[in-house]
N, C-alpha and C positions, 0 to 999 in steps of 0.2 A: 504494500500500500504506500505509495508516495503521495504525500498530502500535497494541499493545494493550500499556501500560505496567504493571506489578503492582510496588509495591513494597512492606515490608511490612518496619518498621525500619529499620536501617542495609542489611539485606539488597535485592536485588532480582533478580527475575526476569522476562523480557519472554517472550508467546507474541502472534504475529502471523500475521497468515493474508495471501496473496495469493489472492485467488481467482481472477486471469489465467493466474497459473501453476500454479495449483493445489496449492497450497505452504503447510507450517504452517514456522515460524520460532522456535525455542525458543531461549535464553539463561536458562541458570542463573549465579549467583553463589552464593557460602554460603545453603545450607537449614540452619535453625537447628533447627525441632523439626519435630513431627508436625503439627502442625495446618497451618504453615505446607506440609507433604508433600502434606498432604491439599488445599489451598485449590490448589493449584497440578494434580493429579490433576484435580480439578472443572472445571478453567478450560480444559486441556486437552479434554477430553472437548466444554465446551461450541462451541468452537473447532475440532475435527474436524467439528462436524457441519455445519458453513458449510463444507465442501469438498467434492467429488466423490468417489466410488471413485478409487483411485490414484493418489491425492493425495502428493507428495514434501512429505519435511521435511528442511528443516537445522537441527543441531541444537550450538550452538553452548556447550564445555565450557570455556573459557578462564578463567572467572572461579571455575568451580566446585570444590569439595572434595569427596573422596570423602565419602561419609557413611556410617553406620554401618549396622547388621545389619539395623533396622526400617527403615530408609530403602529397602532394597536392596526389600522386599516391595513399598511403592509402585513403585517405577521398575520391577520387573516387571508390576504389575499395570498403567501407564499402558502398556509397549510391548507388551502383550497386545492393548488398548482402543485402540492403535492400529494394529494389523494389523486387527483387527474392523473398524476404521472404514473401511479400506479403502488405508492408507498402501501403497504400492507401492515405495518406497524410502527409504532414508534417508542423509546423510552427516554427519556428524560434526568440529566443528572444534573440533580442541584445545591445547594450548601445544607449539611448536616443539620442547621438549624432554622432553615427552609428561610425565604425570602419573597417579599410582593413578584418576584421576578418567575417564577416556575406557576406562580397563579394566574400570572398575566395572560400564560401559555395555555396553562388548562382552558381555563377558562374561554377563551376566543376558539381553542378546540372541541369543547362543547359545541359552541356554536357552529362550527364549520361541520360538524356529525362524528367526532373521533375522539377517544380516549386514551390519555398517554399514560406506561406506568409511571414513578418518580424512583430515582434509585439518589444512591449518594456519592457512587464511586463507577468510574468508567466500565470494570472489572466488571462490577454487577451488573449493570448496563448489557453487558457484554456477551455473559451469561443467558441474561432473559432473553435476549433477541435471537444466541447460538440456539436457544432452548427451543423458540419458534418454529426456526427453521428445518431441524430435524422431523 
C-alpha cells in the first residue's frame, strides 16, 4: 500500500487506497476552509474509482475538529459519493475519549442511510473490516 500524502499548510490530510483489500484509508487533521473541503471531496472521488464495488474504508478522526455548518454539506455530499461508489462499509477511528468530531460523522451518516462502527485504534479498525471481508 503506498499512500497518497495531501498536505496543504500546517494542515494535513492522507487518503490511500489498498487495492488487495479493497480498502480507501482517510485521515483528517484540521480543514481550515472550503476550498481546502472541496480539494479533499475531489481526491476522494478520484481515489474511489481505483476500487471495486464494496470497497471498505477506515476512516480515521483522531486528529480532526469538528467543523462548521458548510463543512457538514461537503462531508454529506463525499458519504453520499461514497455509497455511489460502491463502499460496503465503513469504520471509524476516533480519540479514546471521543470528540464533537466522530459525531459530526455519525451523524450526517445517519442521514445519508449508513452506519459506521467507532473503534479507537487503527488495529481495531482493521480487524473489523478484515473480519467483513472474509
Amino acid at each position: 500500500m503506498k499512500p497518497k500524502i495531501i498536505q496543504s499548510g500546517s494542515d494535513m490530510y492522507e487518503i490511500t487506497i489498498d487495492k488487495k483489500k479493497n480498502r480507501l484509508y482517510l485521515m483528517f487533521g484540521p480543514i481550515e476552509d472550503e476550498a481546502e473541503m472541496e480539494k479533499i471531496v475531489k481526491d476522494i472521488k478520484i481515489e474511489c474509482k481505483k476500487l471495486k464495488k464494496g470497497f471498505t474504508c477506515l476512516t480515521d478522526l483522531r486528529k480532526y475538529d469538528p467543523a462548521t455548518g458548510l463543512q457538514d454539506e461537503y462531508i454529506r455530499q463525499t458519504q453520499m459519493d461514497l455509497i455511489a461508489a460502491g463502499m460496503s462499509k465503513v469504520v471509524r477511528v476516533r480519540r479514546p475519549m471521543g470528540t464533537m468530531a466522530h459525531f459530526q460523522f455519525d451523524n450526517i451518516s445517519y442521514e445519508v442511510g449508513y452506519h459506521a462502527s467507532n473503534v479507537t485504534t487503527i488495529e481495531e479498525g482493521e480487524r473489523l473490516l478484515d473480519k467483513e471481508g472474509k
